[in-house]
N, C-alpha and C positions, 0 to 999 in steps of 0.2 A: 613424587617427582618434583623437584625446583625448578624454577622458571630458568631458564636461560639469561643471562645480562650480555649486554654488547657496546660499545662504544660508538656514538652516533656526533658522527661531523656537524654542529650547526653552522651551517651555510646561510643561515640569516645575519649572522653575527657577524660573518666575514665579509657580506657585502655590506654591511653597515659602518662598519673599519674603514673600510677601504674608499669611503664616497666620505671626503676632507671637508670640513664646513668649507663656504666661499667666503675666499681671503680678503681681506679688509684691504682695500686700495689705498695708494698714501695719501692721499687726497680724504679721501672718506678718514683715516687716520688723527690726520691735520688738523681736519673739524672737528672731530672728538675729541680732541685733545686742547683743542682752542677753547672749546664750550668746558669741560673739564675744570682747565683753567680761569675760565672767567666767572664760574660757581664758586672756586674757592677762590679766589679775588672776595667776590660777593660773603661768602661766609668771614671771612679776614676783615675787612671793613663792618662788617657790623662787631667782631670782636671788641675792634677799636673801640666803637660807639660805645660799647657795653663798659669797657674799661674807665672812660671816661667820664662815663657816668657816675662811674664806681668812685672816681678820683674826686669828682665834682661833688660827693654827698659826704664821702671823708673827711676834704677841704672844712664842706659847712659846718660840718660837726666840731672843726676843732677851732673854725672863725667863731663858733659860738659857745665852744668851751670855760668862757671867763676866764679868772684868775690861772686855775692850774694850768694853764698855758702863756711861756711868756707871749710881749706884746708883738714885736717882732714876725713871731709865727703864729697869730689870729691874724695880724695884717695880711702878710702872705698867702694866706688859707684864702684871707677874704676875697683878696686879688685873684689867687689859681680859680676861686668857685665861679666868677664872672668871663673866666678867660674858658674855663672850662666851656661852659654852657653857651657862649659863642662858637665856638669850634666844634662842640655837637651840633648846633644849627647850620652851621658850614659845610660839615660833614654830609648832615641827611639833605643838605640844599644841594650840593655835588652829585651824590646818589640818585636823586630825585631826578634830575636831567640826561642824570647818564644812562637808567633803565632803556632794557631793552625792548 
C-alpha cells in the first residue's frame, strides 16, 4: 500500500505576507537620506585628498626630474608641489572642524 499525499495550505506563510514591514516615514526618510548623503560628501572629499596627493608626488618627481624635463615645466611642477600641499592642509583643516 502507498502513502496517500495531499496538499496542505501553509497558513504560516500567508500571515507572514500579509503583515508589511513598518513604513518608513518621510521624515525618518529625510534623515537617511541626509546622513546617506553626508558619508559620501565625506568619502568624495577624501578622494579629493587622495588625488591631490597623487598630483602633489607626480609634480615633485618631474620638479626633480633634471635635464629630461624642460625648464619651464620643473618650475611649474615645483610651484603645483607647494600649492598642492597647502590645499591638502586646507582641505584636512576644513574637515577637521567640520566633523561631526
Amino acid at each position: 500500500m502507498s502513502p496517500s499525499l495531499s496538499v496542505v495550505a501553509d497558513n504560516d506563510m500567508k500571515a507572514a505576507a500579509s503583515v508589511a514591514p513598518k513604513a518608513e516615514t518621510v521624515a525618518q526618510r529625510v534623515r537617511r537620506l541626509q546622513q546617506e548623503a553626508r558619508q559620501l560628501a565625506k568619502d568624495h572629499i577624501k578622494a579629493l585628498g587622495a588625488a591631490m596627493v597623487e598630483v602633489e608626488t607626480l609634480a615633485a618627481e618631474i620638479a626633480e626630474g633634471g635635464d629630461a624635463y624642460p625648464p619651464g615645466v620643473r618650475d611649474l611642477a615645483r610651484r603645483l608641489v607647494e600649492d598642492c600641499e597647502a590645499r591638502v592642509q586646507t582641505l584636512e583643516a576644513i574637515v577637521a572642524r567640520t566633523r561631526d
